[in-house]
N, C-alpha and C positions, 0 to 999 in steps of 0.2 A: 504494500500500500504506500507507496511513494508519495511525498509530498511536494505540492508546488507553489509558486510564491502566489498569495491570493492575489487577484484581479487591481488595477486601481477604480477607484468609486467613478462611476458613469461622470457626474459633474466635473471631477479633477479632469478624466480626459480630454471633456470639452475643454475646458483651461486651459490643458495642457495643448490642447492643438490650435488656441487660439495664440498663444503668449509665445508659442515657440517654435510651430511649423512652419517652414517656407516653401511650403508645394504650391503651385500653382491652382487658379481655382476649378474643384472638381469638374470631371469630364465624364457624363453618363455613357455607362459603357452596355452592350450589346447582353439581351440577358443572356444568362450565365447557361450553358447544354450541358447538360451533364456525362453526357455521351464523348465529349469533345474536348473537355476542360483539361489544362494541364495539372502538372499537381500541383505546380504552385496558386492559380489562379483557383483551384479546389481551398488550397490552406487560407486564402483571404478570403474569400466568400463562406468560408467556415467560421474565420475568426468574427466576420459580423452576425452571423446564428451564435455564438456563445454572447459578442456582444448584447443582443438582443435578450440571450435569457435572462443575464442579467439585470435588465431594465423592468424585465416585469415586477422587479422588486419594488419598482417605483410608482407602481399603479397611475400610471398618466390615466389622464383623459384623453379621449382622442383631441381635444383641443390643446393641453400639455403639451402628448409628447410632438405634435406639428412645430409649437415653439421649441423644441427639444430641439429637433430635427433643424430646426433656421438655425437656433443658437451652433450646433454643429457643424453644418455648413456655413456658416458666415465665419465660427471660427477659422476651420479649413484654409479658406479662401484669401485669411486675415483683413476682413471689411468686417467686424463686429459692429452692431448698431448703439452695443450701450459698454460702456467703459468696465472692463473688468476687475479692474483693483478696486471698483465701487461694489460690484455684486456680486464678488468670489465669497466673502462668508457668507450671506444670507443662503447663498446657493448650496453650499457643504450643511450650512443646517439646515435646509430643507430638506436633503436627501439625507444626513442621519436619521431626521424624525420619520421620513416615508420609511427610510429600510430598519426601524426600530419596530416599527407598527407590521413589518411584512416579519419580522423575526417571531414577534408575540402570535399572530396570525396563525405558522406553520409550529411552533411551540404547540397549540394548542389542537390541531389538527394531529400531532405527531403523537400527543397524548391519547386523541381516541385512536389511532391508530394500533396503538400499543398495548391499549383496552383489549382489541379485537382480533387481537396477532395472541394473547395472553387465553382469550376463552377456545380458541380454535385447540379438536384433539390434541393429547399427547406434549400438549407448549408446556413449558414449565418456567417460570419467571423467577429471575436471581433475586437477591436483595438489590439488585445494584440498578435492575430494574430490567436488564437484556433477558430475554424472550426464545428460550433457547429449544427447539424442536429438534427430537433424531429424527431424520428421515431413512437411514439407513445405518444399522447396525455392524460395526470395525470387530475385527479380532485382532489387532496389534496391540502397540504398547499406547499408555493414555501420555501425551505429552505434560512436560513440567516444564516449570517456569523457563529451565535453561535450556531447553530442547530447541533441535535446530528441525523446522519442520517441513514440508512439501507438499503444494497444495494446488488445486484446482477450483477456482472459487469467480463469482458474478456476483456485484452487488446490484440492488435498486433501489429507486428514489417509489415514493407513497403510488405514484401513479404506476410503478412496473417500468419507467427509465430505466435499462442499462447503464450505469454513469462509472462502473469501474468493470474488468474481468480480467481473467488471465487467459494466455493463449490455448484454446480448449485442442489445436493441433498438437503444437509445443508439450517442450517439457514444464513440468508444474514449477512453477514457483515457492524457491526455497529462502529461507531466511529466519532468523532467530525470533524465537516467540516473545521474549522479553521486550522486541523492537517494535512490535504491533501495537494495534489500537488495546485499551483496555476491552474493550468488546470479545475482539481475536484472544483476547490470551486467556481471559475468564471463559470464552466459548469453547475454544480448541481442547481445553485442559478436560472438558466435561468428554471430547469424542476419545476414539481409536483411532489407533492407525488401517486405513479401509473402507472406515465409513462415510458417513455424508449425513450435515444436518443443516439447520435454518437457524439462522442468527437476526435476529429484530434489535435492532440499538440503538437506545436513546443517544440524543445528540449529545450526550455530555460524554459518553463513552468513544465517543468516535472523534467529529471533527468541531464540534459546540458550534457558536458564530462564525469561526472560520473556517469553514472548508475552501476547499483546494482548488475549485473549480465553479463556474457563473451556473453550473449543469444543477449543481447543488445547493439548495436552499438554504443559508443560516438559520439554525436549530431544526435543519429536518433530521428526522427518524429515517436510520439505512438498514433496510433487508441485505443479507448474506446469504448466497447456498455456498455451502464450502465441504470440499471432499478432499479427506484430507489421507494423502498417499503415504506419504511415509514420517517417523520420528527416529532421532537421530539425538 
């Protein structure tokens, strides 16, 4: 479970592309085939889908985020219409207070989640709060804290997102359990070596407010199936 440096907040971008880029002003470009794309021209038209997921934190209006979208583009372009060392705070505390309210929001959703992952057969819920389900029963050895383990494993987001996996061709992914989420290490510790179960983890077990990607919501609850191949 690698970590990467979180996103910067949607509003600093715009700043940042206003106070600092010298590109010329945007040029609409031909829509994107998917059939025909290079990969580079894949990885930017990618990078503005994670952009964007990130912005739903922001619950625009459709009238919002149209000003959103000028303020971006005018940044760009460096023609802004209203002076930014005037309206750089108010704008950083608008978007704390939106993405405080989108934190509480999935907090809360994450909760009944967690309710209903908890009553579902055979779940059984730690103290710590993780939702731990066998779906398939190991005959190897149970890992400890210092075990070096090997694993085949897909997380999801509340809706069934994909937002992490390991290569299901590939060899599994090995690495020390001490180095994992507290989730992974109180989970794994309950399997065998063999089997395969279902991890439900409160956000405070996994990535809390910061996760690692715009794919993932601050304070969401992440599903695991994890089959766990070998200890060591």
């Amino acid at each position: 479970m690698p970590r990467i440096r979180f996103p910067l907040p949607s509003a600093l971008v715009a700043a940042c592309l206003a106070s600092t880029l010298g590109a010329p002003a945007a040029v609409l470009a031909d829509e994107l085939d998917p059939l025909k794309a290079t990969a580079e021209q894949s990885a930017v038209y990618t990078m503005g889908l994670l952009q964007a997921r990130e912005l739903h934190s922001m619950n625009f209006t459709d009238d919002e985020f149209a000003l959103y979208a000028e303020g971006l583009s005018d940044g760009y372009s460096k023609q802004p219409k209203l002076p930014l060392n005037r309206w750089l705070g108010p704008a950083l505390r608008a978007e704390h207070g939106r993405k405080r309210a989108r934190i509480v929001e999935e907090q809360r959703a994450s909760e009944a989640f967690l309710a209903y992952a908890a009553a579902e057969p055979g779940a059984r819920t730690l103290e710590s709060g993780l939702v731990f389900t066998e779906l398939e029963p190991g005959r190897g050895a149970h890992p400890s804290p210092d075990s070096i383990v090997s694993v085949h494993y897909y997380g999801t987001v509340r809706d069934g997102t994909v937002v992490e996996r390991s290569d299901e061709k590939g060899d599994p992914v090995r690495f020390a359990l001490r180095e994992a989420s507290a989730c992974w290490q109180q989970g794994l510790q309950l399997m065998r070596a063999g089997g395969r179960a279902k991890l439900v983890c409160p956000a405070v077990l996994v990535y809390g407010d910061r996760p690692p990607s715009p794919v993932v919501t601050p304070g969401a609850v992440l599903t695991y199936e994890i089959e766990l191949h070998a200890v060591q």
